[in-house]
LUMMIGU-820014 format. One record per residue (C-alpha): residue in one letter; residue number from 0; y, z, x. Coordinates in nm, 3 decimals. Example, Ala and Ser with C-alpha at 12.3 -4.5 7.8 and 13.67 -1.06 7.14 Angstrom:
! LUMMIGU-820014
NODE  residuo  num  Y  Z  X
NODE  a  0  -0.450  0.780  1.230
NODE  s  1  -0.106  0.714  1.367
***
This chain:
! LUMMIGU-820014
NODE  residuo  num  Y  Z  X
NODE  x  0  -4.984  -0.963  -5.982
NODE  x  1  -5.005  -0.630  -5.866
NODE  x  2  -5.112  -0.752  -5.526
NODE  x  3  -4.859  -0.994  -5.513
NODE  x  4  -4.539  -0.658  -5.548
NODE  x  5  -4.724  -0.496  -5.293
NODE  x  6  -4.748  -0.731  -5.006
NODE  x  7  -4.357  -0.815  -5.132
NODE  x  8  -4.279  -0.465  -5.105
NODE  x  9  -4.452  -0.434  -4.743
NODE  x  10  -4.258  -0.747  -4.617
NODE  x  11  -3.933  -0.600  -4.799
NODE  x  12  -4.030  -0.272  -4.596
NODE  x  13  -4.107  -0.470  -4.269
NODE  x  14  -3.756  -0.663  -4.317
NODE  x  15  -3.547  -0.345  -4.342
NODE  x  16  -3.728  -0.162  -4.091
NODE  x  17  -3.624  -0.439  -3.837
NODE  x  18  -3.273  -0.421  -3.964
NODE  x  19  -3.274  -0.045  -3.921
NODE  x  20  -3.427  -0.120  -3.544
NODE  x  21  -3.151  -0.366  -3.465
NODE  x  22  -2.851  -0.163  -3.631
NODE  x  23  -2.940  0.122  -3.374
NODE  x  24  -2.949  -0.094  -3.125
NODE  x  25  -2.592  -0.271  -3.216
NODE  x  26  -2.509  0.207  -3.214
NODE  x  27  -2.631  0.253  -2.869
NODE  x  28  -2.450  -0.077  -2.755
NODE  x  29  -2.121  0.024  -2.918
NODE  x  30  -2.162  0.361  -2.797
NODE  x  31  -2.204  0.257  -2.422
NODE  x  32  -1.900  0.029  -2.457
NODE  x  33  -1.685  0.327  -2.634
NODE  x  34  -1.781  0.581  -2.318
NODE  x  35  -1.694  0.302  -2.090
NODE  x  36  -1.322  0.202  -2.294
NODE  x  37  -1.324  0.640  -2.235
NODE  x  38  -1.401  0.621  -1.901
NODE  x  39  -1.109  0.350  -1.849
NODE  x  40  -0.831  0.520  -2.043
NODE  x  41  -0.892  0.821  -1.834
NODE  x  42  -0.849  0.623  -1.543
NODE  x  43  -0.558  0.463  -1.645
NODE  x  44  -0.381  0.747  -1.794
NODE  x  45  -0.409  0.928  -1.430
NODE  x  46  -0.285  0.634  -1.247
NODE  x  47  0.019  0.640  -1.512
NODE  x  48  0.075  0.950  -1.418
NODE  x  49  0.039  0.907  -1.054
NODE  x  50  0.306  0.668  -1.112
NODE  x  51  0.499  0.855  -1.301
NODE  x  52  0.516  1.113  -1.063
NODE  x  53  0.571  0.852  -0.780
NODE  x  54  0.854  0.724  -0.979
NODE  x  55  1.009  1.068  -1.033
NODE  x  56  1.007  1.145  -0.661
NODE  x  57  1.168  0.859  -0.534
NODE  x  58  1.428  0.869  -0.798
NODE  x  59  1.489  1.230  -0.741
NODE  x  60  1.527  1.128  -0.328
NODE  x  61  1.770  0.842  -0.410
NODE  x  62  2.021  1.090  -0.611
NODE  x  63  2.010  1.289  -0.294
NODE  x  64  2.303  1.277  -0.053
NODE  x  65  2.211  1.175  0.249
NODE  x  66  2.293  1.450  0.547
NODE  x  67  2.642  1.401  0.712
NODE  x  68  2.632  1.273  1.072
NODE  x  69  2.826  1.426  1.316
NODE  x  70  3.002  1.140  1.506
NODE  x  71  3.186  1.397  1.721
NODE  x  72  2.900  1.373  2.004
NODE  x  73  2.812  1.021  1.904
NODE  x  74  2.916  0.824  2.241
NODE  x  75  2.895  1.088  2.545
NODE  x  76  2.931  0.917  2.907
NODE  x  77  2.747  1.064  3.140
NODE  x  78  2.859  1.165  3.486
NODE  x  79  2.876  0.844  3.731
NODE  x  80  2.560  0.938  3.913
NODE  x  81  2.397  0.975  3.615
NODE  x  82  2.443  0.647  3.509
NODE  x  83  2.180  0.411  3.656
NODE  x  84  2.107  0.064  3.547
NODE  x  85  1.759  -0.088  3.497
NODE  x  86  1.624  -0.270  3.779
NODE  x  87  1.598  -0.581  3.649
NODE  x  88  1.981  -0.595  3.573
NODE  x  89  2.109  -0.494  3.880
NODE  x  90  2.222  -0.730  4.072
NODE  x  91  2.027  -0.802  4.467
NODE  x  92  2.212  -0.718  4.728
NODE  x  93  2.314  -0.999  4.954
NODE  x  94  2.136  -1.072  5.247
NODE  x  95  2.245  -1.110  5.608
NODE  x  96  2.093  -1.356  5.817
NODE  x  97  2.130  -1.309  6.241
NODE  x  98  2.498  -1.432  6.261
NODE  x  99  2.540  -1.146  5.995
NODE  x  100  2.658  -1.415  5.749
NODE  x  101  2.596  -1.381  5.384
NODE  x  102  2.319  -1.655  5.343
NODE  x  103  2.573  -1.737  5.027
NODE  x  104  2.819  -1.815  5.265
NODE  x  105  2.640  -1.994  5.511
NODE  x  106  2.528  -2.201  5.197
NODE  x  107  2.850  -2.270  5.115
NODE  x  108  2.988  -2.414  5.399
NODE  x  109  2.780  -2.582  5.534
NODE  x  110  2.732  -2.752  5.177
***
């Protein structure tokens, strides 16, 4: 009978020695996924705050007047000979052909 407690007490030992084996391994698991779940709320407590301060600014830019434009020198016309047309919207001079006839005119009549 004496035997018989023994080898129960060695598989009772066995049995919670395995249980304390797994239990750390269930700590170092948990412990991984708490630094991670650390990791992440540090991360998302600096992009709040980059937000935040993103926030702030343009709030603080939209209660800003906006500067005054002075109108006064808004339109200016320049001098005559400064004032030159693109090339593509001026319009071709007419041509003369021999008779010195427009070739508009010559179109024209004889049309």
């Amino acid at each position: 009978m004496a035997t018989l407690s023994v080898n129960a007490l060695q598989a009772s030992v066995a049995q919670a020695e395995r249980q304390v084996q797994q239990d750390r391994v269930r700590v170092n698991q948990d412990t991984s996924r708490l630094d991670a779940s650390r990791d992440q709320l540090a991360r998302d407590k600096q992009k709040l705050a980059d937000n935040q301060r993103d926030s702030d600014q343009a709030t603080q830019a939209a209660e800003k007047p906006l500067p005054t434009v002075n109108l006064s020198r808004a339109i200016e016309n320049p001098p005559r000979a400064q004032q030159v047309l693109p090339a593509d919207l001026t319009a071709p001079k007419p041509q003369v052909n021999t008779l010195g006839q427009t070739i508009g005119k010559f179109i024209n009549v004889t049309a």
